[in-house]
C-alpha positions as CSV (number, residue, x, y, z in Angstrom):
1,X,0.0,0.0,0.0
2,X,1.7,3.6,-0.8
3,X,1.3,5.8,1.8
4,X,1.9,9.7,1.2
5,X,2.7,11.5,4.7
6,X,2.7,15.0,5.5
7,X,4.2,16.7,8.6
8,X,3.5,20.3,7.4
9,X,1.0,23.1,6.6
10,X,-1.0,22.6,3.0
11,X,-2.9,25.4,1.5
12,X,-3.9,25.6,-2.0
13,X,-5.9,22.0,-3.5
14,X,-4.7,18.6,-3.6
15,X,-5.7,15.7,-5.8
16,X,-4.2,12.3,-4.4
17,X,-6.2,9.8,-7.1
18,X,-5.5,5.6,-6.7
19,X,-3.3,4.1,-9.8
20,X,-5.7,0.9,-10.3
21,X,-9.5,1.8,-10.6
22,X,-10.7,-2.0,-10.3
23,X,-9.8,-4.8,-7.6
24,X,-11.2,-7.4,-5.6
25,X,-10.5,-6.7,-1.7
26,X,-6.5,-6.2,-1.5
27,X,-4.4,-3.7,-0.2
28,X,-3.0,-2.6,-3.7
29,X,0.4,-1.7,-4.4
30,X,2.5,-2.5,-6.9
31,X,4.0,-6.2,-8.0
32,X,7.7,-6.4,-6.6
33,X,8.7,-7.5,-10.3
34,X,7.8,-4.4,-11.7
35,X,11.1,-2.7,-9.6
36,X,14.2,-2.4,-11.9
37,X,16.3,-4.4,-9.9
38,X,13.9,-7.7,-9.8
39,X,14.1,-7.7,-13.6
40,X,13.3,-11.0,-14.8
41,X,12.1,-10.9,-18.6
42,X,8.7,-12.6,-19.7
43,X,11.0,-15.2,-20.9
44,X,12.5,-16.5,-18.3
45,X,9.1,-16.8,-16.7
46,X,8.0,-20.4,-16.5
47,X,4.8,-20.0,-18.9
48,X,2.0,-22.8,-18.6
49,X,0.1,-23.0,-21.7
50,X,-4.1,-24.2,-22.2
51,X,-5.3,-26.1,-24.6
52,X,-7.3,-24.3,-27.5
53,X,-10.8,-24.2,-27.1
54,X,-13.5,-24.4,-29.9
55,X,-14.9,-21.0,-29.6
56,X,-17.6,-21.0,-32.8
57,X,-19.0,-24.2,-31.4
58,X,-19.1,-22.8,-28.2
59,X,-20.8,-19.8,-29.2
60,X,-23.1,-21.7,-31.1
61,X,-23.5,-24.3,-28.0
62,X,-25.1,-20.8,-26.5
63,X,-27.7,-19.8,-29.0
64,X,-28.9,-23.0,-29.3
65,X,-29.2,-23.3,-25.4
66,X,-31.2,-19.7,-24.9
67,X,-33.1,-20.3,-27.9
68,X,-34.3,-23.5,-25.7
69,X,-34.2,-22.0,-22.5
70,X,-34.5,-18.1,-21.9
71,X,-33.6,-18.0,-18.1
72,X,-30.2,-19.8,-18.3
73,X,-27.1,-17.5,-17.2
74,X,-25.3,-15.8,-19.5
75,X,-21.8,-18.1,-20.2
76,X,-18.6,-16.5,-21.2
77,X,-16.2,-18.5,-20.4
78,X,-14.8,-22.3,-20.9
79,X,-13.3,-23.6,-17.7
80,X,-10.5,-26.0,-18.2
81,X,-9.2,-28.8,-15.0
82,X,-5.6,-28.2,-14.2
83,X,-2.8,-29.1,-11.5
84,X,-1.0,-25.3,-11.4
85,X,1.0,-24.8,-8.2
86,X,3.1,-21.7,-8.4
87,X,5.6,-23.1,-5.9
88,X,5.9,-25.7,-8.2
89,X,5.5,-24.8,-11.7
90,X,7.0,-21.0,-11.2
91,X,9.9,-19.2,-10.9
92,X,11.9,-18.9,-7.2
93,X,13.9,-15.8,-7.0
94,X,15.2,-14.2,-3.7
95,X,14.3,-10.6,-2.7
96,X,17.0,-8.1,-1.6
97,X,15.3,-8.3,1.8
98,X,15.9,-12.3,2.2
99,X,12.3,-13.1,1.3
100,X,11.4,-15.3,-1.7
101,X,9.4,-14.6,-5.0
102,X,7.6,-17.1,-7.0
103,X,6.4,-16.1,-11.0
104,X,4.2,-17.9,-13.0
105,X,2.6,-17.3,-16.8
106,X,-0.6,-18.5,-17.7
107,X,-1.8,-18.7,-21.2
108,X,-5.0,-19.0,-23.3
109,X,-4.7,-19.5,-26.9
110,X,-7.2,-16.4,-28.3
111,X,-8.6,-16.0,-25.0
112,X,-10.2,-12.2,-24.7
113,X,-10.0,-13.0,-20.5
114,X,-8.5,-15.2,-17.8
115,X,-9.9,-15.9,-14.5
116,X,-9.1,-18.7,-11.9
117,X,-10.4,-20.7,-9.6
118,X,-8.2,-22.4,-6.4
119,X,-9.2,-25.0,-4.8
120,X,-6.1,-25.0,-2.0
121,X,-5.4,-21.2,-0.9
122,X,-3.6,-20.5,2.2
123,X,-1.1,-17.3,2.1
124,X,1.6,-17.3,4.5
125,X,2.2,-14.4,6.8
126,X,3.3,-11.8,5.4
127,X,3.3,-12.6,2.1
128,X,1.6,-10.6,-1.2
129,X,0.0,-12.3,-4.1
130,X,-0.6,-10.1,-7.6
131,X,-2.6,-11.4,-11.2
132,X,-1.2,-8.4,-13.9
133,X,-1.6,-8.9,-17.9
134,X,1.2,-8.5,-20.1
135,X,0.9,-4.9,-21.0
136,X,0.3,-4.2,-17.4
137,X,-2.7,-2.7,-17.6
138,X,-4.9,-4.4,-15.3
139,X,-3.6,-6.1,-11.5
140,X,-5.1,-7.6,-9.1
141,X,-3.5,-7.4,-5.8
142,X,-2.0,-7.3,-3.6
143,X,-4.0,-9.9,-2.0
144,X,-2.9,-11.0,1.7
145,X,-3.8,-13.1,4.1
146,X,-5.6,-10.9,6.4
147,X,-7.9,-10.1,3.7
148,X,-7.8,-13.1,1.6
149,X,-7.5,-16.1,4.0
150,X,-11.0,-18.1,4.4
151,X,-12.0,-21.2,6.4
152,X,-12.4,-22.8,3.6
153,X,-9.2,-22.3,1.8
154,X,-10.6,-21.7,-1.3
155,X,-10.6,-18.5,-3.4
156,X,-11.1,-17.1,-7.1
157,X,-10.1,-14.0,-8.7
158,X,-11.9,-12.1,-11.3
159,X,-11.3,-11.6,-14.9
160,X,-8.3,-10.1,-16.3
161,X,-8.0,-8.7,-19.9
162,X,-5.8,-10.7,-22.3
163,X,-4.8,-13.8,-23.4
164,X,-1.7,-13.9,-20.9
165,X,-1.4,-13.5,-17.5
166,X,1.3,-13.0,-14.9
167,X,1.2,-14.5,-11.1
168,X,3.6,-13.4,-8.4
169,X,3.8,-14.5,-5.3
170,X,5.9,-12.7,-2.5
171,X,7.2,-14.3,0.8
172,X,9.1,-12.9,3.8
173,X,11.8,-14.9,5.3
174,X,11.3,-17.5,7.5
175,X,7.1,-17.6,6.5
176,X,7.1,-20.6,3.9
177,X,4.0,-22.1,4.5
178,X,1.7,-20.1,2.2
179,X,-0.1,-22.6,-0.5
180,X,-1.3,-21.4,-4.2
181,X,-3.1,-24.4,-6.2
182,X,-4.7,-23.6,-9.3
183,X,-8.0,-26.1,-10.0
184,X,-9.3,-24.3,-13.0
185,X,-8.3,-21.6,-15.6
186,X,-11.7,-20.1,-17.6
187,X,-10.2,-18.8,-21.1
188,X,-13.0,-16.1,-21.7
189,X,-14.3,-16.8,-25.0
190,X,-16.7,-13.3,-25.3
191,X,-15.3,-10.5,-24.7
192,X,-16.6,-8.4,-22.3
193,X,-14.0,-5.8,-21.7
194,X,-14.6,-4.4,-25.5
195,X,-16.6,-1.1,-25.4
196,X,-17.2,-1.3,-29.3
197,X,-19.7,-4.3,-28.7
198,X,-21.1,-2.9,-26.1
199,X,-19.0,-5.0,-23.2
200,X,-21.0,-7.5,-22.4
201,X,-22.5,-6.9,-26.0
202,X,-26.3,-7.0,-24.4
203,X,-29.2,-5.3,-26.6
204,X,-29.2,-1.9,-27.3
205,X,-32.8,-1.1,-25.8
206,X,-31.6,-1.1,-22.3
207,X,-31.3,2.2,-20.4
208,X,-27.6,2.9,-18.6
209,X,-27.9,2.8,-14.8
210,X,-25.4,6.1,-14.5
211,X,-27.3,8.7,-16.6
212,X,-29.1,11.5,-14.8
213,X,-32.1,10.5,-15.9
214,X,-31.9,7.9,-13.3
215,X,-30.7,10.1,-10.4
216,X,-33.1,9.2,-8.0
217,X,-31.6,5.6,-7.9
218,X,-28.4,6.1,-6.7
219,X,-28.7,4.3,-3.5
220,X,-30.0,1.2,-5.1
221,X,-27.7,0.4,-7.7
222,X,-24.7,0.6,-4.8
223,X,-26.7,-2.5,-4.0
224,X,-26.6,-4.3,-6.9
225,X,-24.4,-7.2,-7.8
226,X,-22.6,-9.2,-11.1
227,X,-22.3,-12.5,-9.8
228,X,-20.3,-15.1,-11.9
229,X,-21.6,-18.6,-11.8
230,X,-21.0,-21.9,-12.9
231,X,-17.6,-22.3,-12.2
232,X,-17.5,-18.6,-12.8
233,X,-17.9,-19.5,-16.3
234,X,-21.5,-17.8,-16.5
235,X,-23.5,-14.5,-14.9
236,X,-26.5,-14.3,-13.0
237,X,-27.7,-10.6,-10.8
238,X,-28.3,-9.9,-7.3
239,X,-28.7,-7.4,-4.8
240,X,-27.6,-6.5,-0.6
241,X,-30.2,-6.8,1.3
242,X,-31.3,-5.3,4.6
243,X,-32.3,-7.1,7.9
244,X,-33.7,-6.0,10.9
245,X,-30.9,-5.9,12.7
246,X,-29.4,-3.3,10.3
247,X,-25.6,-4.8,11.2
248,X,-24.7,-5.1,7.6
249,X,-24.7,-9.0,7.3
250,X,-24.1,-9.4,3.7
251,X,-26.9,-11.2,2.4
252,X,-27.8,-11.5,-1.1
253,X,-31.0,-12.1,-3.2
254,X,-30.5,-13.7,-6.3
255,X,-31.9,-16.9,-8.3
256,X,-32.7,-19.8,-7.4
257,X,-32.3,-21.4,-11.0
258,X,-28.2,-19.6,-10.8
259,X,-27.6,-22.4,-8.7
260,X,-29.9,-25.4,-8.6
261,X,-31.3,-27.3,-11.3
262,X,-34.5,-28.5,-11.4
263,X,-35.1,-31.2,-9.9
264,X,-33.4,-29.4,-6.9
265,X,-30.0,-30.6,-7.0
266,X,-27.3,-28.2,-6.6
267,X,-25.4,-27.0,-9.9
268,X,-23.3,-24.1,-8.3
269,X,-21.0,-23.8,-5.1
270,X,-21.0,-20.4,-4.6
271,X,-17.8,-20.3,-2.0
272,X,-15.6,-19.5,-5.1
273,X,-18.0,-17.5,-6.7
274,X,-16.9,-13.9,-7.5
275,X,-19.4,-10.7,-6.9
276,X,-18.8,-7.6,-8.5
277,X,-20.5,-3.9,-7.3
278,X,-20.3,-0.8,-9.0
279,X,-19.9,-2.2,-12.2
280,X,-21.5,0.6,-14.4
281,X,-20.3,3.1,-17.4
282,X,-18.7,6.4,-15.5
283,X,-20.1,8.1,-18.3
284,X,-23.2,9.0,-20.3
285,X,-24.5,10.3,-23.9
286,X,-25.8,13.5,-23.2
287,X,-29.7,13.8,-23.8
288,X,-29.4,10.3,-23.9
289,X,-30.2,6.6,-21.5
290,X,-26.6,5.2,-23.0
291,X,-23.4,5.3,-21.2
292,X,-20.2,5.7,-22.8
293,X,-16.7,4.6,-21.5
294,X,-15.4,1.4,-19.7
295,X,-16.2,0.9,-16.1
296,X,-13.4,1.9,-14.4
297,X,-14.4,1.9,-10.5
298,X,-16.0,-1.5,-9.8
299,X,-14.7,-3.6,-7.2
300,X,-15.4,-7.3,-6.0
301,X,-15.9,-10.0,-3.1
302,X,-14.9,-14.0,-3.6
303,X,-17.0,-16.4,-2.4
304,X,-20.3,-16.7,-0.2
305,X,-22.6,-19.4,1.7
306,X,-25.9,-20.8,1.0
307,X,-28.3,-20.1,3.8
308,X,-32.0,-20.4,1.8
309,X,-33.4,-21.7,-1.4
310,X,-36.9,-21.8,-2.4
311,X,-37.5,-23.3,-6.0
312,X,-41.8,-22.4,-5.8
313,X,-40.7,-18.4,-5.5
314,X,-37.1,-19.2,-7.6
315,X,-35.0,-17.3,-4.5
316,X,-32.1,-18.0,-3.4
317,X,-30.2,-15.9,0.0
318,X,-26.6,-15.8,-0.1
319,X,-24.3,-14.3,2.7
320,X,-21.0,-13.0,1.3
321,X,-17.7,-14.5,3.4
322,X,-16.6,-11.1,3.7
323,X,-18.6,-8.1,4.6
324,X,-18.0,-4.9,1.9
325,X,-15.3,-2.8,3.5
326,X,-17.0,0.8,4.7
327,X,-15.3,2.8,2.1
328,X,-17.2,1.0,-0.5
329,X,-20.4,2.7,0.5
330,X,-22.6,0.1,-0.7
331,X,-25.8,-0.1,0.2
332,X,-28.4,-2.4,1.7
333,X,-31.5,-2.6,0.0
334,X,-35.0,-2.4,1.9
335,X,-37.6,-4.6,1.1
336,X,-41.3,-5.1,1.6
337,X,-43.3,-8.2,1.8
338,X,-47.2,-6.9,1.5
339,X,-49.1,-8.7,-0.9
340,X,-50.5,-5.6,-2.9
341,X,-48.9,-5.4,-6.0
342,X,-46.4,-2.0,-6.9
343,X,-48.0,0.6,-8.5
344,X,-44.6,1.1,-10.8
345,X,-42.2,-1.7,-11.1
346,X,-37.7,-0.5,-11.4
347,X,-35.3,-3.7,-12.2
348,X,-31.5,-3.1,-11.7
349,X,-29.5,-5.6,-13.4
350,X,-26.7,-6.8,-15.6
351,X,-27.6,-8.0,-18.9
352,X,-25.7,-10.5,-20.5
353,X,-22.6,-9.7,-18.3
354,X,-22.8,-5.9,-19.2
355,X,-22.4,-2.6,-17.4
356,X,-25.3,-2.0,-15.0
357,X,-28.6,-1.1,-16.4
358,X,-32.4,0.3,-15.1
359,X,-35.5,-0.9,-16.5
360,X,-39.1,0.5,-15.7
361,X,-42.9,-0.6,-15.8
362,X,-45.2,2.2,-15.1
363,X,-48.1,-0.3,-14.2
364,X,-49.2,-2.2,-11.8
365,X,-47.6,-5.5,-11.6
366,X,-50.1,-8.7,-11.8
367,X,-50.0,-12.2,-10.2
368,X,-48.6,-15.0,-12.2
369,X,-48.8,-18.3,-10.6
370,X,-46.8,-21.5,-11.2
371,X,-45.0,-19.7,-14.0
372,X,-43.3,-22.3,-15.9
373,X,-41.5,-21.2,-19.1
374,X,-40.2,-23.6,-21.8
375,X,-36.8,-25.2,-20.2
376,X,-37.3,-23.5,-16.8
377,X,-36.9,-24.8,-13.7
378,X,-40.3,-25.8,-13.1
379,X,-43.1,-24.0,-12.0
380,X,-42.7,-20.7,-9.7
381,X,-45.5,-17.7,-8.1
382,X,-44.3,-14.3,-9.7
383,X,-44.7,-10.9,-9.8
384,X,-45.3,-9.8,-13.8
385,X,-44.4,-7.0,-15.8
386,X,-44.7,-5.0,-19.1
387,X,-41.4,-2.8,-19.8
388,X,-42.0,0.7,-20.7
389,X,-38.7,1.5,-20.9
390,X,-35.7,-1.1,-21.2
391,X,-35.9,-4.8,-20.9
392,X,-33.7,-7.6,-19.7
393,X,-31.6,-10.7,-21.2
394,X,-29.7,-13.9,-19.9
395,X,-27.6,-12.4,-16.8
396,X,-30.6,-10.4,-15.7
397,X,-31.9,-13.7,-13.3
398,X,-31.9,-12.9,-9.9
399,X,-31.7,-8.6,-10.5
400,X,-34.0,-7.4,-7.7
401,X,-37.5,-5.4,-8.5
402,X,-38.2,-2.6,-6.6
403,X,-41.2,-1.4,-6.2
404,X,-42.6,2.7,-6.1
405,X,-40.8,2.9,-2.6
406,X,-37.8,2.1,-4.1
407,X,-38.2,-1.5,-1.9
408,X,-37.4,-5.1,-3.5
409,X,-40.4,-7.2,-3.6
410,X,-38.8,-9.8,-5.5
411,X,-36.2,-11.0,-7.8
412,X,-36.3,-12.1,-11.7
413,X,-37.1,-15.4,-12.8
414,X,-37.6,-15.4,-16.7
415,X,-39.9,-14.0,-19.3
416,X,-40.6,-13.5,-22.9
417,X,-39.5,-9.2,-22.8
418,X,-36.8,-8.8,-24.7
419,X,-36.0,-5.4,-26.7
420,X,-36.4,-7.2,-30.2
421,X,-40.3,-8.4,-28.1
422,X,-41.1,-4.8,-26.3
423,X,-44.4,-6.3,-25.8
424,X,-43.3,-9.4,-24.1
425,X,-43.2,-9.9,-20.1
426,X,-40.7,-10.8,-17.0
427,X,-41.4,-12.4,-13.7
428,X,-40.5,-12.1,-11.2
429,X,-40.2,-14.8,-7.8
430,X,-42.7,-12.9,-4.9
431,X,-40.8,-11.5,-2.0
432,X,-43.8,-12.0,0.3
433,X,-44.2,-15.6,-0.4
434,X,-40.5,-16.5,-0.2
435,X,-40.5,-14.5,3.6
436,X,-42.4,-17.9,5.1
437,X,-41.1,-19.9,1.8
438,X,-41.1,-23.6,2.7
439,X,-41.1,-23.1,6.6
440,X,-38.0,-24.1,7.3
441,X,-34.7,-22.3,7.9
442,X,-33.0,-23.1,4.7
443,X,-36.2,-22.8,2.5
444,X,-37.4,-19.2,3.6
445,X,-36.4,-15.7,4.4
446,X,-37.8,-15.0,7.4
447,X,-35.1,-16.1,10.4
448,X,-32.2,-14.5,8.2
449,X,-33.7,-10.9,7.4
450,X,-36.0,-10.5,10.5
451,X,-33.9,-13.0,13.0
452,X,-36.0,-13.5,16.1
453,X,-39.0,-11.3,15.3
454,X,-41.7,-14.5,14.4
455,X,-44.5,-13.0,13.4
456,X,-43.8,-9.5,14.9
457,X,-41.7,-8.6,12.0
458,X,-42.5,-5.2,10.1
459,X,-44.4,-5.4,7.0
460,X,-41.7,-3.7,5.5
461,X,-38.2,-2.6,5.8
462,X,-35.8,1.0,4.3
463,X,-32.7,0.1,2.6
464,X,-29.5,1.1,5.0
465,X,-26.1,3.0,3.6
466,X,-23.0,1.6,4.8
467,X,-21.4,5.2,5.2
468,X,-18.4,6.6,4.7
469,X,-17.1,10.3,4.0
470,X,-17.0,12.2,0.9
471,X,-17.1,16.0,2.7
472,X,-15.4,17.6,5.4
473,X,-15.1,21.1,5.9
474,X,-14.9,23.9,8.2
475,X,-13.9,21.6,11.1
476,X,-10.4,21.3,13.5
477,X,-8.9,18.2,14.2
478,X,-7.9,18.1,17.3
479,X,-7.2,14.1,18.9
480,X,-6.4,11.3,15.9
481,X,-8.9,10.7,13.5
482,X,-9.5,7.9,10.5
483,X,-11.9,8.9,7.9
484,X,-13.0,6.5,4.7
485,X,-13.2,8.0,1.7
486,X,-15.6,6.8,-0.2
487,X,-15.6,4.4,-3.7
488,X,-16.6,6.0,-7.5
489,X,-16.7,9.6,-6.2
490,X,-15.3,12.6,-5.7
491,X,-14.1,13.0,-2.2
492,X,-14.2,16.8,-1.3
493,X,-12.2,18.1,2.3
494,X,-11.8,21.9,2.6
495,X,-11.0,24.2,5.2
496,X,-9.7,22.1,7.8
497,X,-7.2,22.4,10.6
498,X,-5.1,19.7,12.1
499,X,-3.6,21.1,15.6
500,X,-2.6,20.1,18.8
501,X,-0.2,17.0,17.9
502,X,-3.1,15.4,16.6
503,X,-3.2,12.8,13.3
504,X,-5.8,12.9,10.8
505,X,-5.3,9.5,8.4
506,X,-7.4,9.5,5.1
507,X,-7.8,6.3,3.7
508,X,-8.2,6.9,-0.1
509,X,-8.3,3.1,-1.1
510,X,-8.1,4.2,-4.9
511,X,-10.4,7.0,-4.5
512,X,-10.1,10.9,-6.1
513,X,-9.8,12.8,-2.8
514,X,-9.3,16.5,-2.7
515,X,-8.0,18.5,-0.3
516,X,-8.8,22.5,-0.2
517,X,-6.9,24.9,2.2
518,X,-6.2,22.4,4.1
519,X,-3.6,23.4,7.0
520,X,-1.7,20.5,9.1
521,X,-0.1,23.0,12.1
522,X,3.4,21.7,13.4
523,X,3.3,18.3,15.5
524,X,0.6,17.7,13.8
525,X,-0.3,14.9,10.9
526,X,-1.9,14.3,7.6
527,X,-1.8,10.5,6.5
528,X,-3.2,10.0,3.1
529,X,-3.1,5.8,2.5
C-alpha cells in the first residue's frame, strides 16, 4: 500500500487519485517485479500453456441453449481442470530483503479473459500475491492473508484482460508455508471488456444505470451485484439486502435457478463464486439513456454461503464471506413483503454480463402463478411485468425489482420481454411468499432478514447505507482521527485544521480525494493511504 505523509501546513488544493481503478478486496500496491532491480524478462518466466478451445462451437453451443431456455445465465467462459501450483510450476527468485518470490505465466490460446479458480489457498504471513496482464494494464493485488485467507481455503479472482497473464507471489523470510493451487483456468471466449460491442455486448434497448435521468436511484444500484456462476464461467444478478438488525450482514438475493437445477439438486458452489458492485459506465451520452466509456471503478468480493433456497418463489439468500469494507459505500436494499402489488415496477441488473442497467414498468404489476416457461426450472408464483422502458436478457436472473418505494419485492425469474419483443413480459419470484417460503430455515427468508422477530416482524423494511465520508469542511482536528473515503466519487475536504499533535489518516483506497486549504499546524499529521 503507498502511503503519502505530510508533517507540514497545505494550502492551496490537492488531488491524491489511486493508480488501479478495479480490484477485488486487496491492499493494492504495486508487484515487486515491476522494480528495476527484480528484472526477470517474460521469458525467463515459466509459462504454462491451455489447450485451445472451440470457440464458434461454443458460441453456437449458447444460442442453441437460450433459444431453448431463456432463463439460463449468461456463459462466457470455458473452464478447463488443471494441477498449477506456483511453488511448483514458477519461478523462485530471492528478494533483496531475504524473502522469496515465485512467478508464473498462464496462457490461453485467443482468450479475450482469464480468470481462476483455487481450490487450496492458504497465504503465509506476510506474504503478497498479484494477477497483472502482459501490457500491465490491469492487477489484481495485492491480495494477503488478512484479507484473503477463508475457512475454507478456497478463493477465485476475477477476470483479467488478455490472453496472458502473470502470477507473483511474494514471501518474507522464514514464512514458507503459504499454499497457491490452481483447480481451473476459464479462457474467456466473449469479450466483455470491449466497449465497441457494447462490453457484455447486451441489446441496445436497455437504459444505462449512470445517466441522470436515473438520479433518484443512486442508492440502489450501490446494491446491486454481477455475480459469476457456474464455475465462474457464467452470470447471473443480485442485490444486498437489509435485515432487521441493520448490522450489515451481507446477504444477497439472487436466483434460485443460478444455482440449482430443477429437480433441486445443486449445480453451483457459490464459496468461489466472485461478486462484482459498481460495475456501471462512468459516463453517459448526453440527452441520452446510454453510457459511454469502460467501467473503471468497480470492485469485487470471492465467495459466499448458501443459507436459503426456495424453488416455488425461484429465490435463493446468499451471505458473502466477507462483509464490503465501509469505504465502498454500498448499500443495503430495503424490502417489503405486503401482498399488494407496486403501483410502478424498477429492475437493476446486468444484462448479459454488461455494465449495469435500469428498466421501468409504469403499471401495476399482476399475479402469475406456477410460472413455468419452456426449459425452466419448473413452476414458480411471480410478480409480472410489461417494460415501458428497457428490458432484460440472460444475466438479468436474480436482478431485484423494486417497487414505487424504491423497496425489493422480488427478484427475476424469466420472461418473454426482450428489446427485439417490447411487448413481451418478466417475472418475477414474490418476496412476500419466499419470507415464510417452505417453513423451514433453509427454504425461507424470514429467520435470516428478521432474525428473532416471528411473526412481529414489520411489513416492510428501508434500505441502509453503509457510510463513509465524501465531505469535510470547516472543522479542527484536534485528537487522531480515520476517515474512509468513499468508492466511485469525488471526495471533497476543505477548510480544515489539524492542531494540537493530533493525526488525521485519510484512507483513499483508490479514491479521487481533494484536499482544499487544508492546514496540518506543526506536531501535527496528515496521512493519506
Amino acid at each position: 500500500m503507498k502511503r503519502k505523509i505530510f508533517i507540514y501546513t497545505l494550502i492551496g488544493i490537492f488531488c491524491f487519485t489511486g493508480k488501479y481503478t478495479f480490484a477485488q478486496i486487496s491492499e493494492g500496491g504495486t508487484p515487486i517485479s515491476f522494480s528495476s532491480d527484480m528484472v526477470t524478462g517474460k521469458g525467463k518466466i515459466p509459462l504454462i500453456a491451455m489447450p485451445s478451445i472451440d470457440a464458434r462451437t461454443l458460441l453456437q453451443e449458447d444460442e442453441m441453449a437460450r433459444a431453448e431456455n431463456a432463463q439460463i445465465p449468461f456463459r462466457f467462459g470455458k473452464d478447463i481442470d488443471v494441477d498449477i501450483d506456483i511453488k511448483k510450476d514458477g519461478i523462485k527468485k530471492e528478494t533483496p530483503d531475504g524473502g522469496n518470490l515465485w512467478l508464473l505465466q498462464i496462457h490461453c490460446p485467443e482468450a479475450f479473459s482469464i480468470n481462476l479458480i483455487y481450490d487450496r489457498f492458504k497465504l503465509a504471513e506476510g506474504s503478497k500475491f498479484f494477477i497483472f496482464n502482459e501490457d500491465r494494464t490491469m492487477i489484481l493485488g495485492a491480495y494477503t492473508p488478512e484479507v484473503s485467507n477463508n475457512q475454507y481455503n478456497e478463493f477465485a479472482t476475477d477476470l483479467i484482460q488478455g490472453n496472458t497473464i502473470i502470477l507473483e507471489y511474494y514471501e518474507p523470510k522464514f514464512s514458507e508455508n503459504g499454499v497457491i493451487h490452481i483447480s481451473k483456468v476459464i479462457h474467456g471466449y466473449v469479450n466483455t471488456f470491449d466497449d465497441s460491442r457494447g462490453l457484455g455486448d447486451s441489446e441496445n434497448c436497455h437504459n444505462d444505470v449512470i445517466c441522470q435521468q436515473w438520479n433518484n436511484w443512486i442508492n440502489e444500484r450501490r446494491a446491486v451485484t454481477l455475480i459469476l456462476v457456474d464455475n465462474n464461467t457464467t452470470f447471473c444478478s443480485g442485490c444486498l439486502v437489509n435485515n432487521t438488525s441493520q448490522d450489515f450482514t451481507p446477504y444477497i438475493l439472487t436466483a434460485n435457478h443460478c444455482y440449482f437445477n430443477s429437480d433441486g439438486s445443486a449445480k453451483r458452489n457459490p464459496s468461489t463464486n466472485i461478486f462484482r458492485f459498481f460495475y456501471w459506465r462512468p459516463n453517459c451520452v448526453a440527452g441520452s439513456n446510454i453510457g459511454a466509456g469502460t467501467p473503471i471503478g468497480w470492485q469485487s468480493i470471492t465467495g459466499a454461503t448458501l443459507r436459503a433456497h426456495h424453488s416455488a418463489t425461484d429465490f435463493v439468500l446468499l451471505q458473502l464471506n466477507t462483509r464490503p469494507p465501509t469505504y465502498w459505500n454500498v448499500y443495503y436494499a430495503g424490502w417489503d413483503r405486503t401482498t399488494t402489488p407496486t403501483q410502478s415496477s424498477t429492475c437493476i441488473h446486468h444484462p448479459r454480463g454488461d455494465a449495469m442497467k435500469i428498466t421501468v414498468d409504469n403499471h401495476a404489476a399482476t399475479i402469475e402463478n406456477n410460472y413455468d416457461p419452456p426449459g425452466g426450472n419448473g413452476p414458480a408464483n411471480c410478480w409480472r411485468v410489461f417494460w415501458d422502458s428497457g428490458s432484460t436478457q440472460t444475466g438479468s436472473s436474480g436482478s431485484p425489482l423494486f417497487n414505487v418505494s424504491h423497496r425489493i419485492v422480488g427478484q427475476l425469474y424469466g420472461g418473454t420481454a426482450s428489446c427485439s419483443n417490447p411487448s413481451g413480459h418478466d417475472n418475477f419470484g414474490r418476496f412476500h411468499l419466499s419470507w415464510t417460503g417452505g417453513n423451514t430455515d433453509a427454504t425461507r427468508l424470514n429467520n435470516w432478514l428478521a432474525p428473532g422477530l416471528g411473526n412481529n416482524a414489520p411489513q416492510m423494511l428501508d434500505g441502509i447505507v453503509q457510510t463513509c465520508t465524501t465531505t469535510l469542511s470547516n472543522t479542527s482536528i484536534t485528537s487522531n482521527t480515520t476517515i474512509y473515503a468513499c468508492l466511485s466519487v469525488t471526495n471533497t475536504f476543505q477548510n480544515v485544521t489539524v492542531l494540537n499533535g493530533a493525526k488525521l489518516t485519510v484512507i483513499s483506497n483508490g479514491s479521487e480525494v481533494i484536499l482544499s486549504n487544508f492546514e496540518v499546524v506543526a506536531g501535527s499529521q496528515l496521512e493519506i493511504q
